[in-house]
N, C-alpha and C positions, 0 to 999 in steps of 0.2 A: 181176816182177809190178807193173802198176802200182794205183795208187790205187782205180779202179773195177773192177778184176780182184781185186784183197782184200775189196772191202764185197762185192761178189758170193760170196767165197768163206766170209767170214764169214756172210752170209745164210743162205748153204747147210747149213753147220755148224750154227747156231742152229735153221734147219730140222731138220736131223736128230737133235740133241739134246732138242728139246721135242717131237719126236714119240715116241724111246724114254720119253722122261718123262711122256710121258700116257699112252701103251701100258703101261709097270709102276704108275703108278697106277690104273689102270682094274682092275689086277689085284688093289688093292687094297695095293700099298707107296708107303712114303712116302716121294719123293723128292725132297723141295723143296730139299736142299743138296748136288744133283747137279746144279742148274740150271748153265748155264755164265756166266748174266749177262753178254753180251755188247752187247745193247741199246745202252749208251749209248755203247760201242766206234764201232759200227756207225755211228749219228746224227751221232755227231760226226765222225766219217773222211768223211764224205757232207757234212760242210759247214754244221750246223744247229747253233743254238744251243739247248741241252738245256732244255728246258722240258717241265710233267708233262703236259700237252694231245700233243704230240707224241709224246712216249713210248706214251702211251695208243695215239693212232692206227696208232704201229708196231706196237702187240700186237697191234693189229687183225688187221693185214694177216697178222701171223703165224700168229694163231689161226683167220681164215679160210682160207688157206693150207692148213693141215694138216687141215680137214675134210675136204679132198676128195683126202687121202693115203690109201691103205691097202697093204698087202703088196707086190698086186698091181705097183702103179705107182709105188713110192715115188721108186727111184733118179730116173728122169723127171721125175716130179713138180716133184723137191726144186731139180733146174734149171730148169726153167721155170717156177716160182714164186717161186724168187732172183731169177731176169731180171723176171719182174711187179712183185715187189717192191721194185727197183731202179728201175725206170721210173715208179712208182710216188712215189716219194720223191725224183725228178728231177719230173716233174712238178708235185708238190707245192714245188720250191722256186723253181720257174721261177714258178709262179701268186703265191705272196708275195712276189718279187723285184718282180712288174709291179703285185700290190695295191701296194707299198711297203713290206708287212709283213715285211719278210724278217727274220729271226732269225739272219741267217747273216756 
């Protein structure tokens, strides 16, 4: 496996971790030390120097991600929202590489 076949596969995991974790909070348990905390895994295997602006916008992506998850489409979903979410955080370092800003 290499390098962007892992942060893919972690994305994917993280995806389906933080969707059981708001599907049994919704139900009313409290799971906040079931998270798997992989975030800053993930940012840094990808090349970026960990800063909280960054992290932030990665929840983003996460949390919009799994709004348009449900039953139905998950398995689907969870891959083709790892691969947005990947291109996504390639893009974003390609744009700070040419601003100059890079963090990487």
């Amino acid at each position: 496996m290499d390098k962007n076949e892992l942060i893919m596969h972690l994305i994917m995991e993280e995806l389906r971790n933080k969707r059981l974790i708001y599907s049994l909070e919704d139900m009313g348990f409290d799971c906040s030390m079931y998270t798997m905390n992989i975030s800053t895994t993930i940012i840094q295997l990808a090349g970026y120097e960990l800063d909280d602006d960054l992290l932030e916008w990665y929840h983003e992506l996460i949390d919009n991600a799994l709004k348009e998850m449900d039953i139905w489409n998950m398995h689907e979903k969870i891959r083709k929202s790892a691969a947005w979410i990947f291109m996504q955080m390639e893009e974003k370092k390609q744009a700070l590489k040419l601003a100059g800003l890079a963090k990487i």
